[in-house]
N, C-alpha and C positions, 0 to 999 in steps of 0.2 A: 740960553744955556742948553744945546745940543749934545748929545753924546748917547753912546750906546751900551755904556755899564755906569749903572745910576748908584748910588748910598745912600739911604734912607736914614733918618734918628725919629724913633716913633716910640712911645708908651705901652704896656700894656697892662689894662686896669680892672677895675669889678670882677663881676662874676669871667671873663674869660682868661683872670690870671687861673684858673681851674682847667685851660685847655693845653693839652698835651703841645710837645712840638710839632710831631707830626701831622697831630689834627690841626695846629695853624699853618703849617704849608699846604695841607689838600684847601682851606678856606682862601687864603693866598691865589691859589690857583684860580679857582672859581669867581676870586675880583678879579682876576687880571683879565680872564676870560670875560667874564661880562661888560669889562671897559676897553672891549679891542686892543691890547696892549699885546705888540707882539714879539712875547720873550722868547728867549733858547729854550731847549731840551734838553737834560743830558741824553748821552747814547748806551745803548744800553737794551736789555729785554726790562727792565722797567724807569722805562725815563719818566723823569720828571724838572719841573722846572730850573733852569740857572739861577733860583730866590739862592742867596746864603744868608745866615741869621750868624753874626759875629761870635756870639754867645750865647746858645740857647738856655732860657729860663728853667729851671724843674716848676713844678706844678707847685699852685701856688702862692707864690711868688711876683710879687707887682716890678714890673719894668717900667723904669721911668726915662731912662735914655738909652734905648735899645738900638742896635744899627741891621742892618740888613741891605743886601748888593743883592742886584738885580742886572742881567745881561741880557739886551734887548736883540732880534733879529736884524735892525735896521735904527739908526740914529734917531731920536725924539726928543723935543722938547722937556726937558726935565720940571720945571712947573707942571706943565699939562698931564705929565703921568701922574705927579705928586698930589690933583686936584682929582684927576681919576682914581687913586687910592684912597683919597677922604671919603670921593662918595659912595665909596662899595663898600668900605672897611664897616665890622659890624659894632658895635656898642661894648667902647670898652679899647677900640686899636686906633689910635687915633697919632698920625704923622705927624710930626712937628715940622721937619725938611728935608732937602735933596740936594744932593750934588754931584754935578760927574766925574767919576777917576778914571783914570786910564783903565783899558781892558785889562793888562799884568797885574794890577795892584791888586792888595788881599787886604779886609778888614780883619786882623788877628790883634787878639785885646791884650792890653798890657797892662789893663789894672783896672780895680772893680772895687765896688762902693755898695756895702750891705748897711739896710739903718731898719731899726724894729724898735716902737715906745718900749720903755719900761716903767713901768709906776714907780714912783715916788717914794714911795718906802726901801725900794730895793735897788734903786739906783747909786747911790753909797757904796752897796755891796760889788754891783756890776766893776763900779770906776776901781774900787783899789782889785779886785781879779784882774782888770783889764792890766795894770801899773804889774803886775804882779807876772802878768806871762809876758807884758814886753821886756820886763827887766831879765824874764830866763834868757838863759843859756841855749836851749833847746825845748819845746813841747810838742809831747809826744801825743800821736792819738791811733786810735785802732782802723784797719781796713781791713779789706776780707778779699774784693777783687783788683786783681785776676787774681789775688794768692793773699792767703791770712799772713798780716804782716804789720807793724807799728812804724809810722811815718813821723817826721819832724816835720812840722810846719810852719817852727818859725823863722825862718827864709823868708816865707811869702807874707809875713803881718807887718806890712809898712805903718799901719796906726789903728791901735783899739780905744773910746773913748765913748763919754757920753757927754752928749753934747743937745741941747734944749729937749730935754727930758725922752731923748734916744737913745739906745746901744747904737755906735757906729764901727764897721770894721772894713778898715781900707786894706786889699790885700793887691798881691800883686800875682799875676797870671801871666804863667810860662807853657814854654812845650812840652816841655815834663810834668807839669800840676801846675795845684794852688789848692788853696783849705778851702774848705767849705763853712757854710755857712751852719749848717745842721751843727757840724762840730766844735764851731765855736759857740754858738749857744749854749752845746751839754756841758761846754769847760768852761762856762759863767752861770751855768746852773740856772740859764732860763729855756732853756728845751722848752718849760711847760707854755711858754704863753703865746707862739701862732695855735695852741691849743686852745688858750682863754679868749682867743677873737684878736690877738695884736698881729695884724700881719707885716709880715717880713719885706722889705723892698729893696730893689737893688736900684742904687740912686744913682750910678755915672758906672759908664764903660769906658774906658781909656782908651783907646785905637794908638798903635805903634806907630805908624805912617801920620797921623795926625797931632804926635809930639815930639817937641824939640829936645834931641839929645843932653840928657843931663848927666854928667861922671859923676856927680854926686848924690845924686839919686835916683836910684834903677834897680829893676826887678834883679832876683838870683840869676846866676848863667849857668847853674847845673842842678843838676835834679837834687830832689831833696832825700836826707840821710834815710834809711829805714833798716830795722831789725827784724830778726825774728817772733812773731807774734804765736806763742803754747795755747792751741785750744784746748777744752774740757773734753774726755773722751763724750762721744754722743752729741757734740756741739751743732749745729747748724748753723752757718755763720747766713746773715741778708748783710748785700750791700748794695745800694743804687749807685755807688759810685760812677758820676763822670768818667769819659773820657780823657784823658788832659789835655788832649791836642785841642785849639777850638778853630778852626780856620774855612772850612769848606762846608759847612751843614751839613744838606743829603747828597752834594755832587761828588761826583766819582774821586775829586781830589782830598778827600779827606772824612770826618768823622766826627759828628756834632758832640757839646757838652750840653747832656738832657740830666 
C-alpha cells in the first residue's frame, strides 16, 4: 500500500490530552523529522508541515478515533510510515492505522461523538434533560464570537443519552458549526464534573467521504438559526469558540476547530 497522501485514526490520551494543537503539530514535526519521513511544506513566510488534523481536540479533551492526513514529497509505503509514527510518537499518541486517499480528497468530519461518566445518582436527572432538549423545538445557547449573539443548536443533536453510566451526545458537524460540548454539559447542568476529575471524550469522528449516503439521516444543509444576544452594560463577554469550518488544520486552505 504506496501512495503519497496518507490518513491516519490515532488516540489521544493521558497527560497529553493537556497539549494544545499547535503544540501537537510542532511535536508532529519533530517525529516526522527524526523518522526521515519526507513530507510537504506549506508555502508561505511560515511553512509548515502538510499534517492536517480532521478535527482539532480543545485541551483537555481525550481522542479516541482522531484522523489526520499527511502529504508526503515522494510515494511511501504506508505501513512503514505508520511503524515510523509508533515509534517517535510520545506517551499518550498512539496510531491505530493508515490508509491512502487520493491527493484531492479532504478528511472533513460529519459527525462527532462526546461521552463523559456521570454518577449514579444524577444520571436519572441527565436522561430526562437529555429527553427534554431532544423533544424541543429549538435550544438556544449563548456565544459571543465574532459577535454576542444566541445560536439554536438543535439542528446539530442527532442523539443525547446515557448510556452504561455515561452522558453520550452524538452531534452532527457542518460548515457553518456544530454545538459544543462545553454547552451541553451547562444545559444538563453537569458543567461541574471535568472539574471533579470525570474527563470528557470524544469517541468517534465521522469522515464525509468515508460514509454512505443516507436521505434519511444527515447532518443540517444550512447554518444554524441565531438572534440577537442584550449584554449587561460593563459586560465582558470570553468565548473560545471554534472555528466552524474544520477541514485544513494549519495549511493555507483553511482554519482549524481548536
Amino acid at each position: 500500500m504506496v501512495g503519497d497522501k496518507l490518513r491516519f485514526r490515532f488516540e489521544k490520551t493521558g497527560d497529553l490530552r493537556f497539549l494544545s494543537h499547535h503544540d501537537l503539530m510542532r511535536c508532529a514535526e519533530r517525529m516526522m523529522r527524526r523518522a526521515a519521513i519526507p513530507f510537504k511544506m506549506t508555502a508561505g513566510f511560515h511553512p509548515a508541515p502538510r499534517l492536517v488534523f480532521a478535527l482539532s481536540l480543545s485541551l483537555g479533551i481525550v481522542g479516541r478515533n482522531e484522523v489526520v492526513e499527511l502529504e508526503l514529497t515522494e510515494p511511501r509505503d504506508a505501513d512503514a510510515v505508520l511503524a515510523a509514527f509508533r515509534a517517535q510518537a510520545p506517551a499518550g499518541w498512539n496510531f491505530h492505522s493508515v490508509k491512502v486517499v487520493p491527493m484531492k480528497a479532504s478528511a472533513v468530519a460529519r459527525r462527532i461523538v462526546y461521552r463523559i461518566a456521570v454518577p449514579d445518582d444524577r444520571a436519572a436527572a441527565v436522561h430526562d434533560r437529555s429527553k427534554e432538549l431532544l423533544a424541543s423545538p429549538e435550544v438556544w445557547v449563548d456565544r459571543y464570537h465574532p459577535r454576542p449573539r444566541q445560536l439554536d443548536i438543535r439542528p446539530y443533536l442527532r442523539g443525547l443519552c446515557i448510556r452504561d453510566g455515561a452522558f453520550e451526545a452524538d452531534l452532527w458537524v457542518t460548515g457553518t458549526g456544530t454545538a459544543r460540548a462545553d454547552e451541553l454539559l451547562k444545559l444538563l447542568a453537569i458543567d461541574d464534573l471535568p472539574d471533579a476529575g470525570h474527563v470528557l471524550e470524544r469517541t468517534e469522528l465521522e469522515l464525509i467521504d468515508e460514509t454512505p449516503p443516507d436521505a434519511t439521516d444527515g447532518p443540517p444543509t444550512g447554518p444554524a438559526l441565531t438572534r440577537r444576544l442584550e449584554l449587561s452594560p460593563g459586560t465582558v463577554p470570553v468565548d473560545d469558540e471554534p472555528s466552524p469550518t474544520a477541514t485544513w488544520g494549519l495549511s493555507p486552505s483553511g482554519p482549524v476547530v481548536e
